[in-house]
DOVOPA-793522 format. One record per residue (C-alpha): x, y, z. Coordinates in Angstrom, 3 decimals, padded with zeros to 6 digits, m for minus. Layout:
<recs>
<rec xx="X" yy="Y" zz="Z"/>
...
</recs>
This chain:
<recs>
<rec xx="121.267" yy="095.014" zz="115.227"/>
<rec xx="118.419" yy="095.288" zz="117.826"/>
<rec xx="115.641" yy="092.517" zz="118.209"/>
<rec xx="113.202" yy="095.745" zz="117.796"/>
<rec xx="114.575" yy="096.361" zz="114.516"/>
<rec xx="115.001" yy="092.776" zz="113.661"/>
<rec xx="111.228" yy="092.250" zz="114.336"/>
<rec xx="110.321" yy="094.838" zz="112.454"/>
<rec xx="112.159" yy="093.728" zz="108.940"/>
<rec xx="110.290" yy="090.360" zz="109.326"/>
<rec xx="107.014" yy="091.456" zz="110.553"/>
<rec xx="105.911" yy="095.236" zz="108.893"/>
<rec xx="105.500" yy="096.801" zz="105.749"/>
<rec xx="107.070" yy="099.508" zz="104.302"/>
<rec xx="105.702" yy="102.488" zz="103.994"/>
<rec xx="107.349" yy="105.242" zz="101.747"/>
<rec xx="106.547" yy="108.325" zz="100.862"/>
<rec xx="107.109" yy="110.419" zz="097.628"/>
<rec xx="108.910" yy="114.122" zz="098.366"/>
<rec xx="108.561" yy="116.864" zz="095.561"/>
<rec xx="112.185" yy="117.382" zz="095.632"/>
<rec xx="115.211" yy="115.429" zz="095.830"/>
<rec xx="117.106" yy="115.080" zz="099.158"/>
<rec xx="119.983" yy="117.223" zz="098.601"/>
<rec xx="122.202" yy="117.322" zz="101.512"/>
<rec xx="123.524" yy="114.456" zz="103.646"/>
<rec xx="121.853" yy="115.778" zz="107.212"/>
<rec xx="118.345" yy="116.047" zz="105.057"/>
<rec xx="118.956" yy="112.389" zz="104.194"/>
<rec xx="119.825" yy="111.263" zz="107.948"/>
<rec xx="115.969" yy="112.872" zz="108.934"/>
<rec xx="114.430" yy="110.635" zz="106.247"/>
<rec xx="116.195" yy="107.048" zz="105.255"/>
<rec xx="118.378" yy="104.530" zz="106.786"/>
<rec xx="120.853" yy="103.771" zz="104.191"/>
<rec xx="121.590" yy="100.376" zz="106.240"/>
<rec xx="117.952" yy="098.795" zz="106.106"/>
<rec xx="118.143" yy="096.010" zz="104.329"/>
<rec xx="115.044" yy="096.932" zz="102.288"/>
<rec xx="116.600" yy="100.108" zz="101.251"/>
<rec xx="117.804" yy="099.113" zz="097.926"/>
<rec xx="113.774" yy="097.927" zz="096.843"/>
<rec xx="112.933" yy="101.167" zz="098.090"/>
<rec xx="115.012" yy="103.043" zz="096.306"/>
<rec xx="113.593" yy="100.685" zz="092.732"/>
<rec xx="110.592" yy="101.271" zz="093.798"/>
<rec xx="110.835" yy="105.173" zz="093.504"/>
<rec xx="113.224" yy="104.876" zz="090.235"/>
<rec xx="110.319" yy="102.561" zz="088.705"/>
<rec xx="107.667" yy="105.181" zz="089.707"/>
<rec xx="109.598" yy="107.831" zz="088.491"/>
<rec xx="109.523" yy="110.184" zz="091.723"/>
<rec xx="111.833" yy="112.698" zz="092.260"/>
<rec xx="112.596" yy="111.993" zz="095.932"/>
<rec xx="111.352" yy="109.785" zz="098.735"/>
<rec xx="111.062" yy="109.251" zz="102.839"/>
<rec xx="111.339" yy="106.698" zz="104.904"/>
<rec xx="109.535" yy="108.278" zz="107.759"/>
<rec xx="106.149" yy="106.747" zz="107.843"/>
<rec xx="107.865" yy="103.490" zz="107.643"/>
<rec xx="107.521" yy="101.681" zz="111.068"/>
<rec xx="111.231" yy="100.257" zz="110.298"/>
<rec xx="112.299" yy="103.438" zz="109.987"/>
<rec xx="110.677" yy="104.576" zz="113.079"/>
<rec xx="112.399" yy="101.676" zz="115.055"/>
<rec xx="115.890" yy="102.381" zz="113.670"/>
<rec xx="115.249" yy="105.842" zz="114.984"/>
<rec xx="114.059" yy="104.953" zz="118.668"/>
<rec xx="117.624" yy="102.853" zz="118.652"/>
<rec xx="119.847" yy="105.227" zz="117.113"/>
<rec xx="118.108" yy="108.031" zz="119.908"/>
<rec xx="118.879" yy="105.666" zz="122.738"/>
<rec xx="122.613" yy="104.306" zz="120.947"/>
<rec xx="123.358" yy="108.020" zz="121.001"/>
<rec xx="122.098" yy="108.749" zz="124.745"/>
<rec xx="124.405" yy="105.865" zz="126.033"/>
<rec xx="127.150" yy="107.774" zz="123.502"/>
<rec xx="127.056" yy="111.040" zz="125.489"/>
<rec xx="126.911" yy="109.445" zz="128.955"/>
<rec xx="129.978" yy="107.777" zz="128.087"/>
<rec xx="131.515" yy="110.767" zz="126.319"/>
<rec xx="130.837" yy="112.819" zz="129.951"/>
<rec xx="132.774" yy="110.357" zz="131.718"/>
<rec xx="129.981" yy="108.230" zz="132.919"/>
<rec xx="131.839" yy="104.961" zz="131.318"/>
<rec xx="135.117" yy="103.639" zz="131.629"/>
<rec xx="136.482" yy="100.571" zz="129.566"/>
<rec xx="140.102" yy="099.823" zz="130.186"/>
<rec xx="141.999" yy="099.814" zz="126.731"/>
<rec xx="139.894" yy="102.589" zz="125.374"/>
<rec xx="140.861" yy="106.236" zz="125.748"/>
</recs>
């Protein structure tokens, strides 16, 4: 993963926030938690323990840097998509 990101586990807290609903479809849940973080499974605890019906990520400054890297991972993705890239073996 990405020094940013990296930085980020070690150095910042996490910051969730309780929803009124529950997350109910998979492209809702891409907007508002990173499955991978490694903190993800406390987080999730957290919200069991405190009884709340859903939760986001998005204040989280973890989250936010796992954002700004999957934005830029999928800019590079589409420029090499167009034809911008060429690695031999790959088609």
């Amino acid at each position: 993963m990405n020094y940013i990101l990296e930085k980020a586990k070690m150095s910042l807290r996490v910051i969730m926030t309780e929803l009124e609903r529950p997350l109910i479809s998979l492209s809702v849940v891409s907007e508002h938690r990173n499955l991978d973080c490694a903190r993800y499974d406390q987080c999730l605890d957290l919200a069991v323990k405190k009884n709340w019906k859903g939760f986001s990520c998005s204040r989280c400054p973890i989250f936010k840097a796992y954002l700004k890297e999957r934005k830029k991972l999928e800019k590079e993705f589409r420029y090499q998509l167009q034809g911008g890239f060429y690695e031999e073996g790959f088609v």
